[in-house]
C-alpha positions in Angstrom: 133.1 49.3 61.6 129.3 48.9 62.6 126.8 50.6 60.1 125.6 53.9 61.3 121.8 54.1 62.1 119.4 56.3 61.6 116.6 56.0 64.1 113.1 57.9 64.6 111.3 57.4 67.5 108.6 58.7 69.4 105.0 58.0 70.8 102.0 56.2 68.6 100.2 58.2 66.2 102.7 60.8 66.1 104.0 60.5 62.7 106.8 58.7 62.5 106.1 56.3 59.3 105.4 59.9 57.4 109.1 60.6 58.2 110.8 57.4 57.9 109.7 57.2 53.9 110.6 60.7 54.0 114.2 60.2 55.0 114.8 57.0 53.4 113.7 58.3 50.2 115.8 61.3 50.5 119.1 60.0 52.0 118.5 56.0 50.0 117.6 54.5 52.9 116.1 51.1 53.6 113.3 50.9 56.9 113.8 48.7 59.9 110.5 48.4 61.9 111.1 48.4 65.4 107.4 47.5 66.9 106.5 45.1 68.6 103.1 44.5 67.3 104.3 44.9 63.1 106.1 41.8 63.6 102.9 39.3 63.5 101.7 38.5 59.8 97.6 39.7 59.3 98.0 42.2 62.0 97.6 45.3 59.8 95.4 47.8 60.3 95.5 47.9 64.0 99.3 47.3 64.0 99.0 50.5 61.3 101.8 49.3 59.3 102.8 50.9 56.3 100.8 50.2 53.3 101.5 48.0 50.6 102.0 50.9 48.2 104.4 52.3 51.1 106.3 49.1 51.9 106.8 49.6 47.5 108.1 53.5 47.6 110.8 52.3 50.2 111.7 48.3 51.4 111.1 47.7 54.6 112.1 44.7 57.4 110.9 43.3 60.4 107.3 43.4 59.6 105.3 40.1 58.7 108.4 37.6 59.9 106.2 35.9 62.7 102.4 34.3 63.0 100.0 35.7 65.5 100.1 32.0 67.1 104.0 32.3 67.8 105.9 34.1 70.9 108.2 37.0 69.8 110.9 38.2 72.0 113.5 40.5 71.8 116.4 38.2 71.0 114.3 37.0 68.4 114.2 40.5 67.1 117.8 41.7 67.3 118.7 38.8 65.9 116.5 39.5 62.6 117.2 43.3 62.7 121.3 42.4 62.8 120.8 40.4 60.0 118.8 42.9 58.0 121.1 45.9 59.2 124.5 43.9 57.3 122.4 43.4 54.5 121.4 46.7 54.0 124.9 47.9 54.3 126.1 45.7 52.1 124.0 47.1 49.2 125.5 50.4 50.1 121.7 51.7 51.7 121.0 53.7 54.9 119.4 51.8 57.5 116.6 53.6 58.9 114.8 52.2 62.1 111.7 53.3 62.8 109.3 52.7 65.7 107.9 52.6 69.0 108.7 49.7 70.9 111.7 50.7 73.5 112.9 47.9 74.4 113.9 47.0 70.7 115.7 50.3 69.6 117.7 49.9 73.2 118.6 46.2 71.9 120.2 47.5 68.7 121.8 50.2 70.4 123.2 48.4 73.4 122.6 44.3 72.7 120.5 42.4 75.2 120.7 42.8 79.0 122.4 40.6 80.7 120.0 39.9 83.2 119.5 36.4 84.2 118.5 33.2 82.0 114.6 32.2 83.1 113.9 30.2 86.2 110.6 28.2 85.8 109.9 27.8 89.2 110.1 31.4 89.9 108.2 32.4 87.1 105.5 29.6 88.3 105.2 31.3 91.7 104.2 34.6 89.8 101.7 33.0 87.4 100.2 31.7 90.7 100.0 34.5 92.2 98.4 36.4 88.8 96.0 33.7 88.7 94.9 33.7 92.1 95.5 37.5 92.7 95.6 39.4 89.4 97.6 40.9 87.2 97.5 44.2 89.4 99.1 42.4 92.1 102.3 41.9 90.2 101.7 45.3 88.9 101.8 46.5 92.7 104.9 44.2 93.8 106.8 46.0 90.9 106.0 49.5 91.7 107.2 48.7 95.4 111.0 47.1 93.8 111.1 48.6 90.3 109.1 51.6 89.9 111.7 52.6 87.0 110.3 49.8 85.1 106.8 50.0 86.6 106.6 53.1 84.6 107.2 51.5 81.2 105.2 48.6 81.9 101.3 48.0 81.5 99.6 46.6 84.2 98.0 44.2 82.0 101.3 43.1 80.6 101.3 39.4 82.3 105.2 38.5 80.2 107.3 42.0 81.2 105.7 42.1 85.0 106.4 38.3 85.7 109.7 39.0 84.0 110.9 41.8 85.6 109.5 40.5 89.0 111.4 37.1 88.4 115.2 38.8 87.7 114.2 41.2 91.1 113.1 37.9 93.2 116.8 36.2 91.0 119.2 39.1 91.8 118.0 41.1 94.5 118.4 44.1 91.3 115.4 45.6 89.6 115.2 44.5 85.9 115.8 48.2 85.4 119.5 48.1 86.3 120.4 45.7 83.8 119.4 48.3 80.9 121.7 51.1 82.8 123.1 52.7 79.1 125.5 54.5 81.2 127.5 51.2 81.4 127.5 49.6 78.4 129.1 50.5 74.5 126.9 51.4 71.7 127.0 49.0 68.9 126.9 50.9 66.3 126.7 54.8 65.5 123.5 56.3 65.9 121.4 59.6 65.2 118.1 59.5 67.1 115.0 61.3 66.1 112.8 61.8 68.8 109.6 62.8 67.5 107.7 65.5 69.8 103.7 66.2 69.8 101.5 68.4 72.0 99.6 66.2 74.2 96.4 67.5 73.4 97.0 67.2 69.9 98.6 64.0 70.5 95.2 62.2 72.0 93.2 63.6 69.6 95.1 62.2 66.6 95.2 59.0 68.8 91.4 59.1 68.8 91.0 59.7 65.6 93.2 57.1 64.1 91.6 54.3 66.5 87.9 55.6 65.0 89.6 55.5 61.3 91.2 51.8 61.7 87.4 50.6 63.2 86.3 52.0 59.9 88.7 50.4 57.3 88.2 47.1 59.3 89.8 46.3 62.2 87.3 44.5 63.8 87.0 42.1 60.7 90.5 41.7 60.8 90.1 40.6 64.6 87.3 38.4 63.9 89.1 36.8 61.0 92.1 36.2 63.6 90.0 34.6 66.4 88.4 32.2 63.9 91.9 31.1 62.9 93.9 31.0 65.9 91.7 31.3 68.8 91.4 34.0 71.7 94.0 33.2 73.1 97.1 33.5 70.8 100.2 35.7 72.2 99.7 38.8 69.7 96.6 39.8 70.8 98.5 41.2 73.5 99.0 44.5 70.7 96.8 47.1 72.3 93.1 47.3 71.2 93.4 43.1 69.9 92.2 42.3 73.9 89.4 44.8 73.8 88.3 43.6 70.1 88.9 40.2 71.2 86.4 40.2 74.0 83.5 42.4 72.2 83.9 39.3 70.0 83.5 36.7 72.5 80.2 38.9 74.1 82.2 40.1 76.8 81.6 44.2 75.3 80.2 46.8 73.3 82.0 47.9 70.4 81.5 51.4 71.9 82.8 50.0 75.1 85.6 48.6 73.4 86.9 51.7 71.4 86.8 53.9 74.4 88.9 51.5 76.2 91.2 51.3 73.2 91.5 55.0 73.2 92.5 55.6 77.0 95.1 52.5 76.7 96.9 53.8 73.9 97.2 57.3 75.4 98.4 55.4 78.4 101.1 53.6 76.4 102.2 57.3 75.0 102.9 58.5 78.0 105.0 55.2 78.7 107.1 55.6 75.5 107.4 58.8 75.8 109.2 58.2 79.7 111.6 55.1 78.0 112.7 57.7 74.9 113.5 60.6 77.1 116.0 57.8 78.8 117.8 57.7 75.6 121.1 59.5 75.6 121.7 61.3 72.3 118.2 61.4 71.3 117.2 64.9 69.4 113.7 66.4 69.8 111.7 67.6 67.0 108.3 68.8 66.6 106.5 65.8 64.8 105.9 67.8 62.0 108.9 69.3 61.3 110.5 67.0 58.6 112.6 69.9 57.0 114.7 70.3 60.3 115.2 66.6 60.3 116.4 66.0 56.8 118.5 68.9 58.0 119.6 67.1 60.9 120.7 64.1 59.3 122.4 65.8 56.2 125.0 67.2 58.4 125.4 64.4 60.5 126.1 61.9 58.4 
């Protein structure tokens, strides 16, 4: 039989590395990062991974395993996450994912999509057109097929737009379709955390915690980055790298910068919160409420 999982989720800045040593701790539990960003090695303050003093209280996994220079995608990630998951296990610990990235907790739920394998002459045609056009071009040609995944998708997101726009131009099916839960088997047992937070209070701790990371050093990390691998490298793709990235290069203020930092990641909320509430099974909690959780789990597992 699969391990069970225990999985929190819910939007940035709501909480959910507070609960995840919380319930690992309590239930002897081992963490499973599922973000995107936490992957890339020297991305930590505006990745806000768990501290080293955290990552001691309770072992964690999938965070550091790639360079900021390298592409990370999905497969790349279940893979990692299915290995840590039987090792876990096999040491007789919970495994407790935490994180915000969708598309990840969906893959160790359900497995990868089977959409199609990548066609490079499709894909070309929609570089072209982002190049000549923008990238709120494609972001307009996927509204009009695939507003389902438009919704969960950044505008400036130049990988997921050409990709889902390349399955739709493949199958005639938006990329959506192919991560229809209602059709495919869980992989393993699963009690999902769904971590709730007024949005008010929600932007303001988003605020706040973008002006605390600026602070403890964010933009020396960034500048630090550049100076190793360049402006361009794939991870500065993690929201509020781009912004940092071109107050470096002149192209900003740093006041500029942080106010566009703020608006995108309240953006991105309101995305994750639209993929989460697609989960079936989830249960909602104030983000606060760790007592009812710990409840939760104790007599569901």
């Amino acid at each position: 039989m699969a391990p069970s999982l225990i999985i929190i989720c819910g939007p940035t800045a709501s909480g959910k590395t507070k609960v995840s040593l919380a319930l690992a701790k309590l239930f002897g539990g081992e963490v499973i990062s599922a973000d995107s960003q936490q992957v890339y090695r020297g991305m930590d303050i505006g990745t806000a991974k768990p501290t080293p003093e955290e990552q001691i209280l309770v072992r964690h996994h999938l965070i550091d395993v790639a360079t900021p220079d390298e592409q990370f995608h999905v497969g790349r990630y279940l893979q990692l996450a299915d290995q840590a998951i039987a090792d876990i296990d096999k040491r007789g610990r919970k495994v407790v994912v935490v994180g915000g990235t969708g598309l990840y907790i969906t893959s160790l739920l359900y497995g990868l999509c089977e959409a199609p394998p990548r066609d490079e002459a499709v894909r070309q045609c929609f570089e072209d057109v982002a190049a000549h056009d923008g990238l709120d071009e494609l972001y307009r040609r996927l509204m009009a097929v695939d507003p389902k995944t438009a919704a969960t998708t950044h505008p400036h997101q130049r990988r997921r737009l050409i990709r889902a726009l390349e399955v739709y131009e493949l199958t005639g099916k938006p990329f959506s379709s192919f991560f229809d839960v209602e059709k495919r088997v869980r992989r393993h047992d699963s009690k999902i955390i769904g971590l709730l937070c007024d949005r008010k209070v929600l932007c303001q701790r988003i605020d706040t915690r973008v002006d605390q990371m600026l602070k403890h050093g964010w933009l020396e990390e960034v500048e630090g980055l550049v100076k190793r691998y360049g402006p361009q490298c794939p991870a500065f793709m993690a929201h509020g790298y781009r912004e940092l990235v071109d107050y470096v290069q002149g192209k900003s203020t740093i006041t500029d910068a942080a106010h566009i930092i703020k608006r995108n990641v309240r953006h991105y909320a309101k995305r994750q919160m639209t993929w989460f509430r697609g989960l079936d099974g989830i249960q909602w909690f104030a983000h606060d409420d760790v007592e009812s959780m710990i409840a939760y789990v104790e007599q569901n597992i």
